[in-house]
C-alpha positions in Angstrom: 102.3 106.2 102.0 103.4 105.8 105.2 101.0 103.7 107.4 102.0 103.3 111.0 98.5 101.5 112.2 95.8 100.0 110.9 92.6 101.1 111.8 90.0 99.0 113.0 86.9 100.1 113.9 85.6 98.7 116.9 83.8 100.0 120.3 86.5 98.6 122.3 89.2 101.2 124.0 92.2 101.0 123.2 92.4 99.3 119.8 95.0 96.9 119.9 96.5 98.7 116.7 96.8 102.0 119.0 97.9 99.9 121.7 100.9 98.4 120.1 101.5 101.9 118.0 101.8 104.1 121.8 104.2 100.9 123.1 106.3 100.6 120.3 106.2 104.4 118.5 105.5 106.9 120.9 105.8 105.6 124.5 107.5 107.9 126.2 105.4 111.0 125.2 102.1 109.3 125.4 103.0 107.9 128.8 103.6 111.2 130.1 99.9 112.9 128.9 98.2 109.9 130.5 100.2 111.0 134.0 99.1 114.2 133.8 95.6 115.3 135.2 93.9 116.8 132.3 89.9 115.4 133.2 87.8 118.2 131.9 90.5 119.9 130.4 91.3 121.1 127.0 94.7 119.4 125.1 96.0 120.2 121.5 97.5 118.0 118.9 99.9 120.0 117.2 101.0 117.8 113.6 98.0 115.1 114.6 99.5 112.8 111.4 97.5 109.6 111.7 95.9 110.7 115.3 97.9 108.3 117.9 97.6 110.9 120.5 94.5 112.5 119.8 93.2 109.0 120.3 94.6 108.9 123.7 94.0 112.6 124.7 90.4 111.9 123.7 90.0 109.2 126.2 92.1 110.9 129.1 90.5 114.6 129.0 86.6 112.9 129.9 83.0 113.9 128.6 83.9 117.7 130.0 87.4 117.8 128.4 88.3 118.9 125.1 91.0 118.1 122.3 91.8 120.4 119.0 94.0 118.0 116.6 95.9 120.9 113.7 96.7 118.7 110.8 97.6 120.5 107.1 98.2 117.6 105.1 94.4 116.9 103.1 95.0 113.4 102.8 96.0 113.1 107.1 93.1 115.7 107.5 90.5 112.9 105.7 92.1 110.3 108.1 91.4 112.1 111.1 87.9 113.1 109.9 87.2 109.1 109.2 89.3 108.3 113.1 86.9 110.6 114.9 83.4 109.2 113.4 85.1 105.3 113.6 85.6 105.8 116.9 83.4 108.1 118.2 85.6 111.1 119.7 83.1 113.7 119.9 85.3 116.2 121.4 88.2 115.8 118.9 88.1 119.5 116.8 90.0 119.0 113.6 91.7 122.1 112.2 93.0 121.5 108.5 96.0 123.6 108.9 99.4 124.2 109.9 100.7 126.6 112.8 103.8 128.8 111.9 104.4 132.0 113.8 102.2 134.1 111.4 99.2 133.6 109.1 99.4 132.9 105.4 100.4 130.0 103.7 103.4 127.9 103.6 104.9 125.0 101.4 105.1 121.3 103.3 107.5 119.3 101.8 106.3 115.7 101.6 108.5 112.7 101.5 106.8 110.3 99.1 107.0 107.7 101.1 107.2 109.1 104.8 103.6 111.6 105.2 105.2 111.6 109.0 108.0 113.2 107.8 106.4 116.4 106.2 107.9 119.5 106.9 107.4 123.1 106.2 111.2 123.1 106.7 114.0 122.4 103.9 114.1 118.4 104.1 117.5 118.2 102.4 115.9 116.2 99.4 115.6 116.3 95.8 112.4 118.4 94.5 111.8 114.6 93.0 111.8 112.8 96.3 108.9 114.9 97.7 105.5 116.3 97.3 105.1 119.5 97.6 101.9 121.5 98.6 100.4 124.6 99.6 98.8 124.8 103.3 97.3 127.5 105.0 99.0 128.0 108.3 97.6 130.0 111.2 99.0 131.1 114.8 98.2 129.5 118.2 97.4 132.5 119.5 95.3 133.5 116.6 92.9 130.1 116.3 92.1 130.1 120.6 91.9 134.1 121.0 88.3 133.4 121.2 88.2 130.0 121.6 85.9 129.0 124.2 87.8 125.6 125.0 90.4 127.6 126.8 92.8 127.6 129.2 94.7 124.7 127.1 96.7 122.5 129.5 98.3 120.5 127.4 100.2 120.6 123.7 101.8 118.1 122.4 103.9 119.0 119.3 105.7 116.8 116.1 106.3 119.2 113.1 109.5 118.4 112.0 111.6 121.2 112.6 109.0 123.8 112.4 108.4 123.8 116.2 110.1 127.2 116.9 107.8 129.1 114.7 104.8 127.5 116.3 105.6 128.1 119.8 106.6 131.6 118.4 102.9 132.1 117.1 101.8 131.0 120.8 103.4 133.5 122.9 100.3 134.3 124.6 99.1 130.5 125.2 102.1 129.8 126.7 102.2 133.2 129.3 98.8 133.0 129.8 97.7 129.5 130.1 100.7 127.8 131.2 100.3 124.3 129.3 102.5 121.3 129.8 104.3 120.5 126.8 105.9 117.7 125.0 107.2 117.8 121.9 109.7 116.5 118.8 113.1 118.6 118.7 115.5 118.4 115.8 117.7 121.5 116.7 118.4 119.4 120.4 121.6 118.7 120.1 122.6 122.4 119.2 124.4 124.2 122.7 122.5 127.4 121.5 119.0 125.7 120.8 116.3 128.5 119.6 113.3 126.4 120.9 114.8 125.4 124.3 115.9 129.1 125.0 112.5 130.7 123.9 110.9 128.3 126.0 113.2 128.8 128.9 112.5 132.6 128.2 109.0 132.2 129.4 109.7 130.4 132.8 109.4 127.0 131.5 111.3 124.4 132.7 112.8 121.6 130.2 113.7 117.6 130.5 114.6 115.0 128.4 113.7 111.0 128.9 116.2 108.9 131.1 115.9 105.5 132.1 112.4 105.3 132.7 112.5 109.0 133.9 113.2 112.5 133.0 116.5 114.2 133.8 117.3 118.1 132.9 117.4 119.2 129.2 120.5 120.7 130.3 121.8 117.6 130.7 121.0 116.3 127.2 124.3 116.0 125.5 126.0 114.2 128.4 123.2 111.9 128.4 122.4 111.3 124.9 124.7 108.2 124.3 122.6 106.2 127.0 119.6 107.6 126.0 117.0 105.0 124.3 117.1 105.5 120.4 113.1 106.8 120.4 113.5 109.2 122.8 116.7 111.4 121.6 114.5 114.0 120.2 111.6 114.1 122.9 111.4 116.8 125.4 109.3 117.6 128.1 108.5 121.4 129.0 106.6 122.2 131.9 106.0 125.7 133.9 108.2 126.3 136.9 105.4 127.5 138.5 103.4 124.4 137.9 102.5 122.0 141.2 103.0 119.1 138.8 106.9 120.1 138.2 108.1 117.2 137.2 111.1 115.4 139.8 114.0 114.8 137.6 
């Protein structure tokens, strides 16, 4: 199993666990929801795994905001259900399933020993190295259609190579309710990147993180040898359209 935290319940905010875990694990993309301005807004966890950033996203949306945390992996799903009632995230709506770009159900491919690393991707392992089970798997687009939590104005997204098809199954979200994103990439260093050129298809803008900044995705395989090692497959998209465009 892999645990990246321990979790302590306590009424304090932040834990020190989640502290140190948004530091040490995921500080570039948590740094950048908490400089957005999403008070009373709605943000989605997209592969919520143990909850790091639907902890945070709880705190930073406020007592009007909203946060939907998708996690297929029953075991994750438990985890998230015992987070929100330590914790006491009343706004945090768990969905126990995967996003693809079409309903139905899909086979995640579980290292043993890695539960962050699941995938409904081919993983490249031996069929002994993993666990494999069946998830149901919806579309963004279908879940909010008549969600009343929308517009969503932010998304953050970690699915381990699966992030194509979910923005795919989003079209709609993403026209219509123009969310920031940030999100995992393992297709970056690929010239003809699917997920960068969809999203650039839709008027989004995309950046990588640079010494203590962002810089063009564009940019990315120039930079990526000076690039700190936890951020070489986190990208930033944002619409061009948005006020909060982000100064690279």
């Amino acid at each position: 199993m892999d645990y990246r935290y321990e979790l302590v319940c306590t009424t304090s905010f932040p834990t020190p666990g989640v502290a140190r875990y948004r530091l040490r694990s995921e500080k570039f993309g948590v740094s950048f929801l908490l400089s957005r301005d999403l008070r009373g807004k709605t943000a989605v966890d997209i592969g919520a795994n143990w909850g790091i950033y639907s902890y945070w996203m709880h705190g930073h949306v406020g007592v009007e905001g909203h946060v939907i945390a998708f996690e297929p992996q029953p075991e994750l799903a438990a985890h998230l259900r015992d987070l929100r009632d330590c914790f006491h995230l009343h706004r945090l709506e768990l969905a126990e399933r995967g996003l693809s770009s079409k309903d139905g159900e899909l086979t995640l491919r579980r290292p043993k020993t890695h539960w962050g690393g699941a995938s409904f991707e081919a993983l490249g392992r031996d069929r002994g190295d993993l666990d494999l089970i069946t998830a149901n798997v919806t579309t963004l687009d279908g879940y909010f259609e008549n969600h009343s939590a929308r517009p969503i104005s932010f998304i953050k997204c970690d699915v381990e190579g699966h992030e194509y098809h979910v923005f795919r199954g989003g079209h709609r979200v993403l026209m219509e309710d123009r969310p920031d994103l940030v999100f995992e990439c393992h297709a970056a260093e690929n010239p003809q990147c699917k997920v960068f050129s969809y999203l650039m298809s839709l008027d989004y803008e995309g950046y990588c993180f640079f010494h203590g900044g962002f810089a063009p995705v564009t940019d990315y395989g120039s930079l990526r040898p000076r690039m700190h090692k936890k951020a070489l497959r986190d990208f930033v998209f944002v619409p061009k359209e948005s006020k909060l465009a982000l100064n690279a």
